[in-house]
N, C-alpha and C positions, 0 to 999 in steps of 0.2 A: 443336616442335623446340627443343633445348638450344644456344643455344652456347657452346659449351667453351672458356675465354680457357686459353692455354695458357700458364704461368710456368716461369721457370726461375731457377737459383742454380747456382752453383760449376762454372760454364761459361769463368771467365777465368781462372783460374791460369796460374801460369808452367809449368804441365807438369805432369802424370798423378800425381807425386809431391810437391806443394805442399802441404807441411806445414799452409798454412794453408786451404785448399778441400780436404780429404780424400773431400767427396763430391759428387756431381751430383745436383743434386734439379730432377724436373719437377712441377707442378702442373696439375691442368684446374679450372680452375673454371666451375660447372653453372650458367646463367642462362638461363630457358626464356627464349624472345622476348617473353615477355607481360611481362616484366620487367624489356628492356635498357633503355627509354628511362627509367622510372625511375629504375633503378640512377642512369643517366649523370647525370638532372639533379640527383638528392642530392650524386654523387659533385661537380659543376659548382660546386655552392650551397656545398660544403665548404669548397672550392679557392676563391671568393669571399671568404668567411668569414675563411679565412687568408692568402691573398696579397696579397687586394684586387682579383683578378681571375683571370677565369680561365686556365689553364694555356695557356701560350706566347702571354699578353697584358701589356702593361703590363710589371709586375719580377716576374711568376710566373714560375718556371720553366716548360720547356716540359713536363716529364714528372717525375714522381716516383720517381724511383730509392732501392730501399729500402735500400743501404748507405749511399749517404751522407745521407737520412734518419735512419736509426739511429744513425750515428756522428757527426753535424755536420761531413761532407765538404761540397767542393763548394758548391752555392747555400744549402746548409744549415749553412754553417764559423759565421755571425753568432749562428746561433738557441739560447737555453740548452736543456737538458736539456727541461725541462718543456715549455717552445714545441715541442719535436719531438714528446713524447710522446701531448700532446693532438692533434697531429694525426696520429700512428699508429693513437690509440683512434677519432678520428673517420674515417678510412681503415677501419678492422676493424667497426667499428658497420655498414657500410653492407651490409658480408654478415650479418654476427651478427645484425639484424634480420630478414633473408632466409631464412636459414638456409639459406644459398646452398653448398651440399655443393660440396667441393673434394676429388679423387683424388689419390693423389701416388706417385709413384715414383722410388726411386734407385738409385746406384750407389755404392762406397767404388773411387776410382779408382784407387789406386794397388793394390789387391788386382785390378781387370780387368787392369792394363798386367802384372801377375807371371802373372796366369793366361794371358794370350793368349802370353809368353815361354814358358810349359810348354806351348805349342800344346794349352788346353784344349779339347775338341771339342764343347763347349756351348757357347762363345763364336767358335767358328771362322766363322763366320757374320756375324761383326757387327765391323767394320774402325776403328772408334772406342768409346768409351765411349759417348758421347752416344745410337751407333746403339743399343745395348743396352739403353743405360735407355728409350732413346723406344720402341721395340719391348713392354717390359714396361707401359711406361706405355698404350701403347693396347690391350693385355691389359685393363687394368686400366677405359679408362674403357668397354670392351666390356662387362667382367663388371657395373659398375656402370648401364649402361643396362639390361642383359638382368635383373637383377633388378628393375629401378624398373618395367620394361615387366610383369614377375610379377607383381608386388605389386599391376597394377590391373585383374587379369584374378581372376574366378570361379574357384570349383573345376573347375564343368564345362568351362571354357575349359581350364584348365591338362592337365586329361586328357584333351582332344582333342586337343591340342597341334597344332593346326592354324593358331591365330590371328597373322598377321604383327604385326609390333612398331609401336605407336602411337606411339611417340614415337624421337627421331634426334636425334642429338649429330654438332653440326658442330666438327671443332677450327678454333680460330682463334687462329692463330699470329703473333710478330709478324715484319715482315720480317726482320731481324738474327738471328731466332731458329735455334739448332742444330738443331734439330725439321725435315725433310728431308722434302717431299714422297712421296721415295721409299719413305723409313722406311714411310710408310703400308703403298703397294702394295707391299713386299714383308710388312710385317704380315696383310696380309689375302688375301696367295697362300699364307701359312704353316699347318701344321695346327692352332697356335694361335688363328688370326685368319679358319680359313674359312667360320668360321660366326658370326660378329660382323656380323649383320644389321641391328642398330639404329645403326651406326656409319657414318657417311657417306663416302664412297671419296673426298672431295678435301678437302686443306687450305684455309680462307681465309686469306691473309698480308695484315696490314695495318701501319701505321705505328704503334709502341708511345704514341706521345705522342697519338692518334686514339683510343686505344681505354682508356676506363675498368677494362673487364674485364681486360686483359691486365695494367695498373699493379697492378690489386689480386690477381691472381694472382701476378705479381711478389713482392709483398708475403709473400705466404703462402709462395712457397718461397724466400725467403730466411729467415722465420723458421724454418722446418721444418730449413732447413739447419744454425741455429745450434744447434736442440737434436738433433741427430743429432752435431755435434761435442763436445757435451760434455751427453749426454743425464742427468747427473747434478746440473747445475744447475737453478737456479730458471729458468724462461723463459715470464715473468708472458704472453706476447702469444701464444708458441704454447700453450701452456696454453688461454689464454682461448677462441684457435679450437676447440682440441680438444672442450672441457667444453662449447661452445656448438650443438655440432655442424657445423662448418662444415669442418673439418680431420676426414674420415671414414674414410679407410683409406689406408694406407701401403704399399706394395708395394717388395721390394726385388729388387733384380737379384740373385740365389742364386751365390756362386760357389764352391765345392766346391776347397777346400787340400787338396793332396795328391795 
């Protein structure tokens, strides 16, 4: 079984039309179980390495939040550039080693809030933005288990097409997260989602500062976010995911002007 840490960005804006979050990005990121306790203890030994102790001990903070990482907010206001960076690349080292495949799905929100205003009948269905991208988003990490589950079957398997799916993707979400139980089952009552058999029918919600997986998902869509805002610049860290294989496919919520 996968479990799927689920991240997100551009979920606090002052509203639909914040010039500065123009978009919602979710991430899943894929860590079979044979690989969470690792993950955890590299991800532990990091957080050692740089705070002097582990997260929500001593003067570590309790969780790594990637804006004010990035920008030296918050616990991170003291640290120069360089002190932040090195521990961005050892934070992305710990999938980039893994080649820990991350899905991702978004939305441009202020194009959902003008289409749901034209009562668009593609979007009549979905009463926030969030629900839209989470909806697309488990589109997304369905198609991406239904291929990985192809990819380890036979030819003869594939033209019997009789063989149930060996492997399942748990999401695991954190609690504060927009990501909505519900979102699931009505995903998977949808004609999109009614045959997303390798997709497991419940969310697990845990505390974000408990779970390795979910900080480093984090991570990834807040980068994803920053080069979807200005996809013309240089952006050395989403770059780095992409070309390393860890950032795999992008999925966007479609919304049809006019």
């Amino acid at each position: 079984m996968f479990l799927t840490y689920v991240g997100e960005s551009g979920t606090t804006g002052s509203s639909l039309t914040d010039a500065s979050q123009p978009h919602m990005v979710f991430t899943g990121l894929f860590v079979h179980e044979s690989q969470s306790m690792s993950m955890t203890g590299e991800f532990s030994a990091l957080c050692r390495r740089h705070f002097g102790a582990p997260l929500g001990e001593g003067d570590a903070p309790s969780e790594i939040r990637p804006r004010d990482l990035f920008q030296g907010l918050g616990y991170f206001s003291s640290w120069p550039t360089l002190k932040r960076n090195e521990l961005i690349q050892d934070c992305l080292g710990v999938m980039v080693r893994r080649e820990t495949p991350v899905v991702t799905s978004f939305i441009n929100k202020q194009e959902f809030a003008e289409a749901k205003a034209a009562v668009d009948p593609d979007l009549i269905n979905f009463d926030t933005a969030a629900h839209a991208v989470v909806n697309k988003f488990f589109f997304a990490l369905s198609m991406f288990m239904d291929e990985f589950n192809l990819s380890l079957l036979s030819g003869d398997q594939i033209m019997d097409g009789a063989i149930p799916p060996s492997n399942f993707a748990l999401p695991v979400a954190p609690t504060a997260s927009s990501l909505k139980s519900r979102f699931l089952t009505e995903f998977l009552r949808s004609d999109e989602g009614m045959d997303s058999t390798a997709l497991m029918h419940n969310v697990c919600y845990v505390e974000s500062e408990h779970s390795v997986g979910n900080q480093l998902s984090n991570l990834c869509a807040y980068f994803v976010r920053r080069w979807l805002q200005n996809p013309d610049r240089v952006h050395p860290y989403f770059e780095g995911l992409r070309d390393s294989r860890v950032i795999q496919v992008i999925y966007p919520v479609t919304i049809y002007n006019g």
